[in-house]
C-alpha positions as CSV (number, residue, x, y, z in Angstrom):
1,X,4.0,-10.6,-23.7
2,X,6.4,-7.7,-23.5
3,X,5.3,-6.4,-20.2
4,X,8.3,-5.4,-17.6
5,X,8.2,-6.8,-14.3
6,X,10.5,-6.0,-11.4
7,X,10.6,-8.5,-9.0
8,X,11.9,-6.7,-5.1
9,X,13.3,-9.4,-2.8
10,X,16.6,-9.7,-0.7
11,X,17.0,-13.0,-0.8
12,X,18.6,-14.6,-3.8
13,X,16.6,-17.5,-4.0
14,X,13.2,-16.0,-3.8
15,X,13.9,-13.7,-6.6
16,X,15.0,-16.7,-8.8
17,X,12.4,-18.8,-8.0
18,X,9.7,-16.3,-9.1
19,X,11.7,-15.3,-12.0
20,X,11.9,-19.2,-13.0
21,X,7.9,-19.4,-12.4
22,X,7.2,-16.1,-14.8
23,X,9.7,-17.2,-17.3
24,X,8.2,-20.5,-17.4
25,X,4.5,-19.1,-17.9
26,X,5.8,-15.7,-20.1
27,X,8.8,-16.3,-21.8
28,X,9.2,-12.9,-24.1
29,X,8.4,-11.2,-19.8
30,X,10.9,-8.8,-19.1
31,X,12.3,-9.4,-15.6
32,X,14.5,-7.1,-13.4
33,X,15.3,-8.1,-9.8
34,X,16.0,-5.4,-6.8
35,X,17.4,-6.5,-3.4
36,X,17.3,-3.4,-1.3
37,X,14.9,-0.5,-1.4
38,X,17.9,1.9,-3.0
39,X,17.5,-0.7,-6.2
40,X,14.0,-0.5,-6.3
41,X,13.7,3.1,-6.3
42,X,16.3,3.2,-8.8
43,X,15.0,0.5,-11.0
44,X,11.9,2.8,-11.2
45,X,13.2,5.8,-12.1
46,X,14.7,4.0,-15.3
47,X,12.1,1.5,-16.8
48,X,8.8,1.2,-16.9
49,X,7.0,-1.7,-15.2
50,X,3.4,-3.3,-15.3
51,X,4.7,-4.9,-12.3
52,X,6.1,-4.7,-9.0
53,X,6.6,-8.1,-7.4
54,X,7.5,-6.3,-3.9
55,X,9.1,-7.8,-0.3
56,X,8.0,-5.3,2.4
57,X,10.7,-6.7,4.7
58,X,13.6,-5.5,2.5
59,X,16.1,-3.2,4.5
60,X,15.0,0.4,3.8
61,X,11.2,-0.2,3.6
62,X,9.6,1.6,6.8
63,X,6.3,1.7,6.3
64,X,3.0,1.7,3.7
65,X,4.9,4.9,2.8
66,X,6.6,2.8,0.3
67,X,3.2,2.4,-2.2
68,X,2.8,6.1,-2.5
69,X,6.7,6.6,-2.8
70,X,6.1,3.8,-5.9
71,X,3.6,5.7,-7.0
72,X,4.7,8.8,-7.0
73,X,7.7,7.6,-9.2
74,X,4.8,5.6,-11.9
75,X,1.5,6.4,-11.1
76,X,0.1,3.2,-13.0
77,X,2.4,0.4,-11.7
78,X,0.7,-2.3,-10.1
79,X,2.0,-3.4,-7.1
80,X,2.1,-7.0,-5.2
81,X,3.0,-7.4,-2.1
82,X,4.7,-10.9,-1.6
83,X,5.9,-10.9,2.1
84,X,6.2,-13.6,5.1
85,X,3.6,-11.4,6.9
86,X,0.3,-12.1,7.7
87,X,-2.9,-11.2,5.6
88,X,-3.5,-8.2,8.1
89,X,-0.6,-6.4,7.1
90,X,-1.4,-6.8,3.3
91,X,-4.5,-5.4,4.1
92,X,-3.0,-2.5,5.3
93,X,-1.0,-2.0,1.9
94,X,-3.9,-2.8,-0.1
95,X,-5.4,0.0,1.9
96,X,-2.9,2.2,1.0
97,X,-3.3,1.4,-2.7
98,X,-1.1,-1.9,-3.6
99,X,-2.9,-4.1,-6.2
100,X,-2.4,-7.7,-4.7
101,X,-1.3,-9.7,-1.6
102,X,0.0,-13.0,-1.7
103,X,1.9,-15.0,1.5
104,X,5.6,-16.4,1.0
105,X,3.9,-19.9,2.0
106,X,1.9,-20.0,-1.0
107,X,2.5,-22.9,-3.7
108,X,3.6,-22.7,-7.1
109,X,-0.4,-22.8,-8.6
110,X,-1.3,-19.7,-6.3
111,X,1.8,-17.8,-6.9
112,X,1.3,-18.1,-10.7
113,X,-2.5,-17.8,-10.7
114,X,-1.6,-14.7,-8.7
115,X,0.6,-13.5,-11.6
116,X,-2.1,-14.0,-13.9
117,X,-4.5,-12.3,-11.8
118,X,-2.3,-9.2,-12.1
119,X,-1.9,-9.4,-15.8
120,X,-5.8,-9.6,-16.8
121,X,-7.5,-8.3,-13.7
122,X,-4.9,-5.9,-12.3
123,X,-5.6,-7.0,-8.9
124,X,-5.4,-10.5,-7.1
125,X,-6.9,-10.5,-3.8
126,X,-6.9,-13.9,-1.5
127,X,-10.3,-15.3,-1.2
128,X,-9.5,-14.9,3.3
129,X,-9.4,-10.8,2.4
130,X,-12.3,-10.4,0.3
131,X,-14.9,-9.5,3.5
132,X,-12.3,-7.0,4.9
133,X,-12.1,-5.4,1.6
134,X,-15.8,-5.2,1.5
135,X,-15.5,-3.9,5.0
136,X,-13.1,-1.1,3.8
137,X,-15.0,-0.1,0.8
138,X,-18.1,0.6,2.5
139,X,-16.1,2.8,4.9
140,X,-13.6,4.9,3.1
141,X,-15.8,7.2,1.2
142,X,-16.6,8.8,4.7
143,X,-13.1,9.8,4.5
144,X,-13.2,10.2,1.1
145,X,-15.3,13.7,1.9
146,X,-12.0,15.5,3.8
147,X,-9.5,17.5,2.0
148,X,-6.1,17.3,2.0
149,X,-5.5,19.4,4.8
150,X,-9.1,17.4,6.7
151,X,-7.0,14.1,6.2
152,X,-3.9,15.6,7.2
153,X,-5.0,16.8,10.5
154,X,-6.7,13.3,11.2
155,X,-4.1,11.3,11.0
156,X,-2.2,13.9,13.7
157,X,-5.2,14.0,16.0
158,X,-5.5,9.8,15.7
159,X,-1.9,9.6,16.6
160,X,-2.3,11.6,20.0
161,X,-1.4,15.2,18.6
162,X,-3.0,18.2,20.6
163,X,-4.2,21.4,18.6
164,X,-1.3,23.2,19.7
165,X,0.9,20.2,19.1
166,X,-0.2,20.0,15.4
167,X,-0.3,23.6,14.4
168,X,3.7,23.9,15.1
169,X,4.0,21.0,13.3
170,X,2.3,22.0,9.9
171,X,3.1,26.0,11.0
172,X,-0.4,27.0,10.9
173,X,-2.6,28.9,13.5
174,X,-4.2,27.0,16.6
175,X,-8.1,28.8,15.9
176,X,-7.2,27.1,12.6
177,X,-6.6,23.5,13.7
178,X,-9.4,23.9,16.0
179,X,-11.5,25.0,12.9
180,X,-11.0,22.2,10.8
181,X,-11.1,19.8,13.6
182,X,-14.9,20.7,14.0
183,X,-15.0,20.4,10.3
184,X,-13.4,16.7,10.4
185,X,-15.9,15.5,13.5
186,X,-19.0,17.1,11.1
187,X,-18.0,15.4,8.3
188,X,-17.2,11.8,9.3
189,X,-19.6,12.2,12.1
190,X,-18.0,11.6,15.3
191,X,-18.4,13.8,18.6
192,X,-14.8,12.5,20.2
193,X,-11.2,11.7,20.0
194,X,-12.0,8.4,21.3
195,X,-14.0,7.6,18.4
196,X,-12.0,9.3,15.8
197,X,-8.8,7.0,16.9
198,X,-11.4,4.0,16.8
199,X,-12.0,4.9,13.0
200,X,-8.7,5.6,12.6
201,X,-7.9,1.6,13.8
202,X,-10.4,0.5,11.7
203,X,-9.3,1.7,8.3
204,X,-6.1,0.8,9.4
C-alpha cells in the first residue's frame, strides 16, 4: 500500500503510537506527522494524502472551519477525527464533511479496524453515531434546497443577526435580506426565528 497518511496530533506520543499501529498493519504506508495546525496546512499544500489522522484540539484549530479549510486545500482527502472529545462533537465534524470519528480512549483493535475502515470504506462511523447520522440524513436535504446566499443568511439569522444587522455585514440591501429571508422560511418551511434557530441546533 502506497497510500500517504498524515497523522495531526500535538503530543509526541500519540503520533508515535498510531504511527507504530499503521506501520505494523501497512508497512510500504507513507506516514507524515503534524503537531500544530501551521504543519498541517503546510503538509497539505505539499503531498498528497488519502488520509488525515486529525486532533481537533491542536493549538490553531477553532472550529469545524478546519474540514472545509482541508478541503479546500484537497478536495478528496479523507479526514478522521481522533480527539478526547465526546461523540457529539464528532458528530458535528462529520456534519461538516469529515469521513470518521474515533475517541482517544479507544483500544488498539478499534483504532486499527478504524484505519481499515477508512482504507476500504472511506468512512468509519462508531456503531453509538449511526442513529444520529440517520437523524441528519433525513434532515439535510431541506437545507440542501437553499443557495449559497439562502445558507448564508441562515446561519446569520440562527446566530441572532437582525436584517439590518446582516445586510452591513455581507454589504447588501435590507429589502434584499428581508427577501430571501421569506425565501429561507418557504423553503425549509418554518413561520419563525424561534424555529429556524431550533433547526439550526438540530443539524448542529
Amino acid at each position: 500500500m502506497n497510500k500517504r497518511v498524515l497523522i495531526a496530533d500535538d503530543h509526541l506520543v500519540v503520533r508515535l503510537g498510531i504511527s507504530v499501529a499503521l506501520q505494523a498493519e501497512y508497512p510500504d504506508l507513507i506516514i507524515d506527522m503534524a503537531e500544530s495546525y501551521e504543519e498541517v496546512m503546510v503538509s497539505l499544500q505539499n503531498h498528497n494524502y488519502f488520509l488525515v489522522i486529525l486532533d481537533i484540539s491542536m493549538a490553531g484549530i477553532q472550529s469545524t472551519r478546519i474540514i472545509s479549510e482541508l478541503k479546500n486545500i484537497q478536495k478528496d482527502v479523507k479526514i478522521l477525527i481522533f480527539t478526547s472529545y465526546d461523540q457529539n462533537i464528532g458528530l458535528q465534524y462529520i456534519r461538516k464533511g469529515a469521513e470518521g470519528y474515533l475517541h482517544k480512549k479507544c483500544n488498539e483493535q478499534e483504532l486499527k479496524n478504524g484505519i481499515k475502515n477508512m482504507f476500504e470504506k472511506g468512512c468509519h462511523y462508531p456503531s453509538q453515531l449511526i442513529p444520529e447520522l440517520v437523524k441528519s440524513s433525513r434532515e439535510t436535504p431541506v437545507l440542501e434546497s437553499l443557495t449559497k446566499r439562502e445558507y448564508q443568511i441562515f446561519e446569520l439569522l440562527a446566530e441572532g443577526g437582525g436584517n439590518l444587522e446582516i445586510s452591513n455585514q455581507l454589504g447588501i440591501k435590507e429589502t434584499t435580506v428581508s427577501t430571501i429571508k421569506r425565501n429561507i422560511f418557504k423553503k425549509i418551511k418554518i413561520q419563525n426565528i424561534a424555529e429556524l434557530i431550533e433547526m439550526h441546533s438540530n443539524l448542529h
